[in-house]
C-alpha positions in Angstrom: 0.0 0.0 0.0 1.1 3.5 -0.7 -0.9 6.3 0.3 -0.2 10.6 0.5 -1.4 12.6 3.0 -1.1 16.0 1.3 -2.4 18.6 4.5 -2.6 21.6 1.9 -4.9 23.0 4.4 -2.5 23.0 7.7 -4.2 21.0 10.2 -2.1 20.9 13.2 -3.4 18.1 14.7 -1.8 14.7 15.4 -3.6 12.6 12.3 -1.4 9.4 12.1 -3.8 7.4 13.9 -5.2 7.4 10.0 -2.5 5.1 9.0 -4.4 2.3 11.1 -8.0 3.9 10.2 -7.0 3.2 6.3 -4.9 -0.1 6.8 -8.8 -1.4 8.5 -10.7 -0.3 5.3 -8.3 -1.9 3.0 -7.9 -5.5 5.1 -11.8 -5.6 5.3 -12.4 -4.9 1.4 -9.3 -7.1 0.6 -7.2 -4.5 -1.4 -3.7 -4.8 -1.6 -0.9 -2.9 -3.3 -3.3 0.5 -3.6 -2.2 3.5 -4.3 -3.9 6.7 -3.5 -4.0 10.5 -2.2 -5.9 12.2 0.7 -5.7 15.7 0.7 -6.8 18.2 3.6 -8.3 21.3 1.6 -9.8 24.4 2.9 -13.4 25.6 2.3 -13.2 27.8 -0.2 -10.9 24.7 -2.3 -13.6 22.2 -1.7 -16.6 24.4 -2.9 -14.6 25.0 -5.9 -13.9 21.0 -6.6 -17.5 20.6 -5.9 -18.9 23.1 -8.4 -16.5 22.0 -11.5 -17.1 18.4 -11.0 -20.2 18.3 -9.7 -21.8 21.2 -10.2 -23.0 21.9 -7.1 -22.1 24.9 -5.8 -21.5 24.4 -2.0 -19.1 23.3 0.9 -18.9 19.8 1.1 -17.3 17.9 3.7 -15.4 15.2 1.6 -15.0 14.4 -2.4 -13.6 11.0 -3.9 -12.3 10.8 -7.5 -12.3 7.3 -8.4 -9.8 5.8 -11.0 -11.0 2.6 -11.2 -14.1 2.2 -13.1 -15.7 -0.8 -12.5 -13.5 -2.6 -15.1 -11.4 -5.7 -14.2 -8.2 -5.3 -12.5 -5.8 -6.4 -14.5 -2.4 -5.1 -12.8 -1.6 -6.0 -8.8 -1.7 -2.4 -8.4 -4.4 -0.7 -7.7 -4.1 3.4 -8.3 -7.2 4.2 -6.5 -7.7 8.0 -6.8 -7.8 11.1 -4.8 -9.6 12.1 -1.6 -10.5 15.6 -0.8 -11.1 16.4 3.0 -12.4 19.8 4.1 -10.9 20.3 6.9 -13.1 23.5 8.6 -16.4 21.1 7.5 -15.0 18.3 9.5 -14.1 20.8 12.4 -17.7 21.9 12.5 -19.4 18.3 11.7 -17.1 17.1 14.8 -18.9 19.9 16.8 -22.1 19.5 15.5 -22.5 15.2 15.7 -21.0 15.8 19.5 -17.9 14.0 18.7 -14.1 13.9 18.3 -12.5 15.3 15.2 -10.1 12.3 15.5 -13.9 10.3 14.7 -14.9 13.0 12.1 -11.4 12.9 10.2 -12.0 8.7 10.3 -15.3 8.2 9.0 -14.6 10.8 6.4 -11.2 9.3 5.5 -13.1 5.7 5.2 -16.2 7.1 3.4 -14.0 8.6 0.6 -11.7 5.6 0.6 -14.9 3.0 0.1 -15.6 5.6 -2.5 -12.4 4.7 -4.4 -13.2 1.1 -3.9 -16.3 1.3 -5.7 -19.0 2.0 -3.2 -21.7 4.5 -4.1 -24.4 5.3 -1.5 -26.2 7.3 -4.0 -27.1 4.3 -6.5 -29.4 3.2 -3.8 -30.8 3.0 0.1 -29.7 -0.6 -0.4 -26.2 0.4 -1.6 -26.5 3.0 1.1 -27.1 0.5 4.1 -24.0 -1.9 2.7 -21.7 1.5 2.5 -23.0 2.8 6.0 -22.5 -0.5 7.5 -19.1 -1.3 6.5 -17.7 2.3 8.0 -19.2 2.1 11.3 -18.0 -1.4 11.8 -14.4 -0.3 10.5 -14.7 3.0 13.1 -16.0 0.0 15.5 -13.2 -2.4 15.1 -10.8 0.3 15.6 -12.8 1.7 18.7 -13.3 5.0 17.4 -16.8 5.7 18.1 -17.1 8.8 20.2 
């Protein structure tokens, strides 16, 4: 596995507990050899990602672009895609949800990740359940719950 943590925004808080938060997600999905990005953005960044590629023009709390397409793997290596964090949205969800940031930055770090493993909680409440499911048992295993 090789991963990037790019903190473009400047969060100056101790985040290498996501080293173990992203080894989880990959054991449990049985990925190996992935490569990917996560990078901590600002507001402003992450409205701006969200409006070109989405075109929705608001702050978001965490976008995934996926390079895999559904297709079969053919290589050992998976290049996975990029993660966008907003780091001030994740402050304030923390707040909001009554919980840690070290929680917030978690889920959000596994959300996008299942993202760029496939996973699309917008296909479906189904799809939705199976995605929801596999995070908080992740967060659970990991005992990251409050």
């Amino acid at each position: 596995m090789n991963y990037s943590i790019n903190n473009n925004y400047g969060y100056n808080k101790d985040f290498s507990y996501l080293d173990e938060v992203i080894q989880e997600t990959l054991i449990k999905e049985h990925c190996q050899n992935a490569v990917f990005s996560i990078i901590f953005v600002n507001e402003e960044e992450i409205k701006k990602i969200n409006k070109m590629y989405r075109n929705i023009d608001k702050i978001t709390d965490v976008i995934s672009f996926a390079l895999e397409d559904g297709e079969s793997i053919l290589s050992d290596l998976r290049v996975l895609g990029d993660i966008y964090i907003c780091i001030p949205k994740m402050i304030n969800q923390a707040i909001e949800y009554n919980h840690s940031e070290k929680r917030e930055l978690s889920f959000l770090t596994v959300h996008g990740l299942l993202h760029l493993l496939g996973y699309d909680h917008t296909k479906s409440v189904e799809e939705e359940k199976i995605m929801f499911k596999k995070q908080n048992d992740i967060l659970e295993n990991l005992n990251i719950i409050e």
